[in-house]
N, C-alpha and C positions, 0 to 999 in steps of 0.2 A: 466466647470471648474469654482470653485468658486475663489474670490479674496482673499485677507487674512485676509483684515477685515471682511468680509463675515463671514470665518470662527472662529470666534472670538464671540462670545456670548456677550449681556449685561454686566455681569458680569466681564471679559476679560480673563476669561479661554479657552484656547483653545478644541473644541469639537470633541471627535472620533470619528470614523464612526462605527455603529453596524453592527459587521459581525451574519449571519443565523449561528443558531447552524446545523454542518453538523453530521449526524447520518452516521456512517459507520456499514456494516453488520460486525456481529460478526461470519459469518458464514464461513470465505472464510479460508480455513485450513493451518493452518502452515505445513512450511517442517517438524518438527518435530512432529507433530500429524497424519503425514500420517505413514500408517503400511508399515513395509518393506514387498512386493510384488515379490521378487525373481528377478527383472528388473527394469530398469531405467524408474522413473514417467514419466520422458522427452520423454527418444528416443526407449525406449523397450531393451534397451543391457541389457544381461544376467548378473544378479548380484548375491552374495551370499545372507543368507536369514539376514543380518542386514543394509546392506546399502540402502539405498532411491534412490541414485544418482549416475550417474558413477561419473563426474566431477561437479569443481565446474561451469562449462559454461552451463550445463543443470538443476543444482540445479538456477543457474540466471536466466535463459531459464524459467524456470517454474515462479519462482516469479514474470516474468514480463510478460509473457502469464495469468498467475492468475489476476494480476491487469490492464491488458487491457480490459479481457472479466469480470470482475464485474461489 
């Protein structure tokens, strides 16, 4: 950990830390870009042929199983 005048430049402007530019995949699919499959993406319950999801705890369900396993 640096002191504060440490972090203080000649000049006496204080300095920011550069963050890495993070690349995220453009590839991990929205709830909306998946086709309605006649069942729940989540748990397989039997749906009609426009819904995606039975509930919204399985539409959650997926968004955060999609961004564990990315």
């Amino acid at each position: 950990m640096e002191t504060t005048q440490e972090s203080f430049p000649e000049n006496g402007l204080a300095t920011e830390p550069v963050l890495a530019a993070v690349a995220v995949p453009s590839v991990m699919p929205s709830r909306a870009s998946l086709p309605a499959k006649g069942s729940c993406w989540y748990c397989e319950k039997p749906l009609d042929s426009v819904r995606r999801f039975c509930g919204k705890t399985c539409a959650d369900s997926f968004d955060e199983e999609a961004e564990f396993t990315r």
